[in-house]
TORFIDO-30276 format. One record per residue (C-alpha): residue number from 1; residue in one letter; chain; x, y, z. Coordinates in nm, 4 decimals. Layout:
<sites>
<site NUM 'A' 'A' <X Y Z>>;
...
</sites>
This chain:
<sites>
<site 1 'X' 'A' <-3.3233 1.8800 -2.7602>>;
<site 2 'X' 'A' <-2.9556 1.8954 -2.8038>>;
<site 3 'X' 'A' <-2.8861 2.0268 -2.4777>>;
<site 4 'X' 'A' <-3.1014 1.8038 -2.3316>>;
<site 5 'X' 'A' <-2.9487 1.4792 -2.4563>>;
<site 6 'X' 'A' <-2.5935 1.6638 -2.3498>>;
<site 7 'X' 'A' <-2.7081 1.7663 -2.0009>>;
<site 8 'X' 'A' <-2.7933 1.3843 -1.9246>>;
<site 9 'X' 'A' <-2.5223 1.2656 -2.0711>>;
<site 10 'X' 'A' <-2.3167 1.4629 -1.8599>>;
<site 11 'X' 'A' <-2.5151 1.4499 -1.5140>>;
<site 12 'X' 'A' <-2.4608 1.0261 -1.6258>>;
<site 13 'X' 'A' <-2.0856 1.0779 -1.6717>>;
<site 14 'X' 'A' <-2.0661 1.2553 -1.3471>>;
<site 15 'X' 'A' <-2.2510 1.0198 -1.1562>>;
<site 16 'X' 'A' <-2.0070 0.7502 -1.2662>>;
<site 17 'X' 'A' <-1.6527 0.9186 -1.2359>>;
<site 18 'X' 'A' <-1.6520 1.0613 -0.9478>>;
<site 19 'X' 'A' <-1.7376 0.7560 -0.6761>>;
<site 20 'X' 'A' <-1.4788 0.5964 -0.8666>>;
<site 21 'X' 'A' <-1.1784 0.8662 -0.8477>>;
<site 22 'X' 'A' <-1.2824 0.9504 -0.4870>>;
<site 23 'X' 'A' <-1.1884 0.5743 -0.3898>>;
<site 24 'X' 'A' <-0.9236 0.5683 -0.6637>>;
<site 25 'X' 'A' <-0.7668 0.8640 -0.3819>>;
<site 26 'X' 'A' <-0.8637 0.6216 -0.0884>>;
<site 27 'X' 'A' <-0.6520 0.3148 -0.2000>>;
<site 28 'X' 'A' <-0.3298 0.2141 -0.0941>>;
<site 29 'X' 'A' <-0.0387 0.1644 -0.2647>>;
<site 30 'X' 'A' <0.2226 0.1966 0.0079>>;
<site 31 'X' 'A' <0.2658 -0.0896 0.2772>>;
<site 32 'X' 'A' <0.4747 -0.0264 0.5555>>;
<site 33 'X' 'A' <0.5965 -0.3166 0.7460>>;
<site 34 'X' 'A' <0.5165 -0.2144 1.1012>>;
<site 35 'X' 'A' <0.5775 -0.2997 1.4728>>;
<site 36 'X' 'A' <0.2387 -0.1073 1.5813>>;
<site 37 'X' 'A' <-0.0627 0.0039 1.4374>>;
<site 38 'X' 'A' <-0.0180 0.3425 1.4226>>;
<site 39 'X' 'A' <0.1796 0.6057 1.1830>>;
<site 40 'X' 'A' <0.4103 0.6739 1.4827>>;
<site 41 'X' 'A' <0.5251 0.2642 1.4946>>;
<site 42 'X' 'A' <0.8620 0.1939 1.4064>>;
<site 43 'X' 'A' <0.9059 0.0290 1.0570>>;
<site 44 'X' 'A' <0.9417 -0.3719 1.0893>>;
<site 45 'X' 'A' <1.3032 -0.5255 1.0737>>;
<site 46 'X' 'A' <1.1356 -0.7949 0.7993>>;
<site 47 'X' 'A' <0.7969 -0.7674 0.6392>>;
<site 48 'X' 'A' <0.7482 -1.1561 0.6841>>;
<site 49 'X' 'A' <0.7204 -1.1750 1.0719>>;
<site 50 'X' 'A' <0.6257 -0.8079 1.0872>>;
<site 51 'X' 'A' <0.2957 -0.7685 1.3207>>;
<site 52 'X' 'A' <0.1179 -0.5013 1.1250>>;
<site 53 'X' 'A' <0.1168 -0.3487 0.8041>>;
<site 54 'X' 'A' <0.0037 -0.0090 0.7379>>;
<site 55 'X' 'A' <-0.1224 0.1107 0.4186>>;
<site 56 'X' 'A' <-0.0880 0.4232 0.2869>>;
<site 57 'X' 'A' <-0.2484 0.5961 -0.0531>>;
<site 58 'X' 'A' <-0.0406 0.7517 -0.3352>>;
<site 59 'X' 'A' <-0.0247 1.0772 -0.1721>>;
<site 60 'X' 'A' <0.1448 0.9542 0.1605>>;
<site 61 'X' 'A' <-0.2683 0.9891 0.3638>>;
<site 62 'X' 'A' <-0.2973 0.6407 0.6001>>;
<site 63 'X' 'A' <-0.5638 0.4064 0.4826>>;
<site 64 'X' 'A' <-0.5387 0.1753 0.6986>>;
<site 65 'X' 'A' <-0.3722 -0.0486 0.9849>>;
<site 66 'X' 'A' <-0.3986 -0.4035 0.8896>>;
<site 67 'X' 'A' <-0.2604 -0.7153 1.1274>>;
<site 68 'X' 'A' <-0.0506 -0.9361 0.9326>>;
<site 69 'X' 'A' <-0.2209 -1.2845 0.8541>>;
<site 70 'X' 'A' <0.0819 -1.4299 0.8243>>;
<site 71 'X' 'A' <0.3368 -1.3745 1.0794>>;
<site 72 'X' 'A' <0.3233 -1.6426 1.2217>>;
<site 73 'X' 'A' <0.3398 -1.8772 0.9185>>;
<site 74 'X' 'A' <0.6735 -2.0923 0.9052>>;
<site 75 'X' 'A' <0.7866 -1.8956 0.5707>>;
<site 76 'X' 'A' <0.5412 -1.5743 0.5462>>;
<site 77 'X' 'A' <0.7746 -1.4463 0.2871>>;
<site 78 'X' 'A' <0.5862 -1.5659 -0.0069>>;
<site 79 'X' 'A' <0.2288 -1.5660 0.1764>>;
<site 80 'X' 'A' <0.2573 -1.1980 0.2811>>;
<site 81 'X' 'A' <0.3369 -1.0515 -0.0679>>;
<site 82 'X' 'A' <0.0380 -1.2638 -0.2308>>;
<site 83 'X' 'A' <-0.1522 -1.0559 -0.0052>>;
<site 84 'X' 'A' <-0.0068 -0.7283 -0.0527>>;
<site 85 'X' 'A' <-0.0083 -0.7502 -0.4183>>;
<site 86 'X' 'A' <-0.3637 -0.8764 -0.3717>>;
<site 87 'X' 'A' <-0.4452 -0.5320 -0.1792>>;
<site 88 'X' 'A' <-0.2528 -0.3209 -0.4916>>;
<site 89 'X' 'A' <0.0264 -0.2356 -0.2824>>;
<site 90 'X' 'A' <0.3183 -0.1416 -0.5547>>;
<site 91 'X' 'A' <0.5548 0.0101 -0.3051>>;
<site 92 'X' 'A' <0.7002 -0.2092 0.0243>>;
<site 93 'X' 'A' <0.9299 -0.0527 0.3626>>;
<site 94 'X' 'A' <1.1051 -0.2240 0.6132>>;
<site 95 'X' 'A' <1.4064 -0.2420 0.7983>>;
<site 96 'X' 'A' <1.5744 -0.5394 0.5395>>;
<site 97 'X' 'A' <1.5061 -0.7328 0.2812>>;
<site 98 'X' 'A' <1.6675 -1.0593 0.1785>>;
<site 99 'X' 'A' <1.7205 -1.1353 -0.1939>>;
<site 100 'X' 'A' <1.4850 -1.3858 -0.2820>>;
<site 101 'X' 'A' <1.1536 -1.1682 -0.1352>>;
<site 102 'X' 'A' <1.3437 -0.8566 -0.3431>>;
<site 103 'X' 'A' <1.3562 -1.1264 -0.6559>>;
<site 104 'X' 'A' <0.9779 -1.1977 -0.5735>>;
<site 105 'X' 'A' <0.8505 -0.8675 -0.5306>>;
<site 106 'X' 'A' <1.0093 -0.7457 -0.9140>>;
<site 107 'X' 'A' <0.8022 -1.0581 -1.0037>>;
<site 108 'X' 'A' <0.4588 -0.9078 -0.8557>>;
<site 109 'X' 'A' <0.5522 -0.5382 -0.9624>>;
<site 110 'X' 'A' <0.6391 -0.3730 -0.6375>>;
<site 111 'X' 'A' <0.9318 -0.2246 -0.5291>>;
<site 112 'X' 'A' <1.1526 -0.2118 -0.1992>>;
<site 113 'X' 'A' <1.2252 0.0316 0.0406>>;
<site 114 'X' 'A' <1.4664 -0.0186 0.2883>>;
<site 115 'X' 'A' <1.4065 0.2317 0.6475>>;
<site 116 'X' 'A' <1.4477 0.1968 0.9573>>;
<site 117 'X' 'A' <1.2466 0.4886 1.1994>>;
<site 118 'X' 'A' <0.8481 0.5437 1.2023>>;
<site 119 'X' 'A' <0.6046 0.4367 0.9430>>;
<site 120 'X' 'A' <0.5102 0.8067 0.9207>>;
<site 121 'X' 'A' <0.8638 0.8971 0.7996>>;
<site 122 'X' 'A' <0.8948 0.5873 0.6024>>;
<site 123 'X' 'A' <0.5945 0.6849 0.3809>>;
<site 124 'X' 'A' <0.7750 1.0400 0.3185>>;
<site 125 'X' 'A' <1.1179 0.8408 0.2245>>;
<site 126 'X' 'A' <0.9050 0.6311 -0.0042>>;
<site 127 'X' 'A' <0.7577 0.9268 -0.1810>>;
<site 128 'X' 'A' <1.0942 1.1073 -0.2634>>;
<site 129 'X' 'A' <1.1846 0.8137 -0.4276>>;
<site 130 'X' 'A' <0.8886 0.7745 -0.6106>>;
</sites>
């Protein structure tokens, strides 16, 4: 009867866990401000104005291609990392970043990384400094 009681538990446990760590593999945590939507694009200059961001999980797999909302806003600044923080990015590349979205970002828990060169390599520069 024991093993009975165990063998349910466990097929339960299993049936749980594992949906939930596959998409905890599938989610992105890297953004890469981008000029294109593809891992060959070149990194944005500014992640504000930046047409595309491209999302990458913790193991440096794209995710996704995603057009920025906001690039068009008069000050996306603030409006593009409420979304990125809302999408669980922690980690952030492009070409510069001015000191009040670097001041924001510590505020929201992510982190900078300044490259210039395609999102591919970005994502690899990213992950050494992990």
């Amino acid at each position: 009867m024991k093993k009975l009681i165990f063998a349910c538990l466990s097929v339960l446990l299993l049936a749980t866990l594992v949906p939930a760590l596959a998409q905890q593999g599938k989610s992105a945590t890297i953004a890469v401000a981008a000029n294109g939507n593809t891992v060959s694009a070149a990194v944005g200059n500014q992640p504000g104005p930046s047409p595309y961001f491209l999302f990458f999980d913790t193991q440096g797999a794209f995710v996704e291609a995603v057009n920025n909302p906001y690039k068009d806003a008069g000050s996306p600044g603030p409006l593009v990392l409420d979304f990125l923080a809302s999408k669980g990015i922690k980690i952030l590349v492009a070409g510069w970043f001015g000191p009040q979205i670097v001041e924001t970002m510590k505020g929201k828990g992510m982190r900078q990384v300044v490259f210039s060169g395609s999102a591919k390599d970005a994502v690899k520069k990213a992950l050494e400094l992990k």
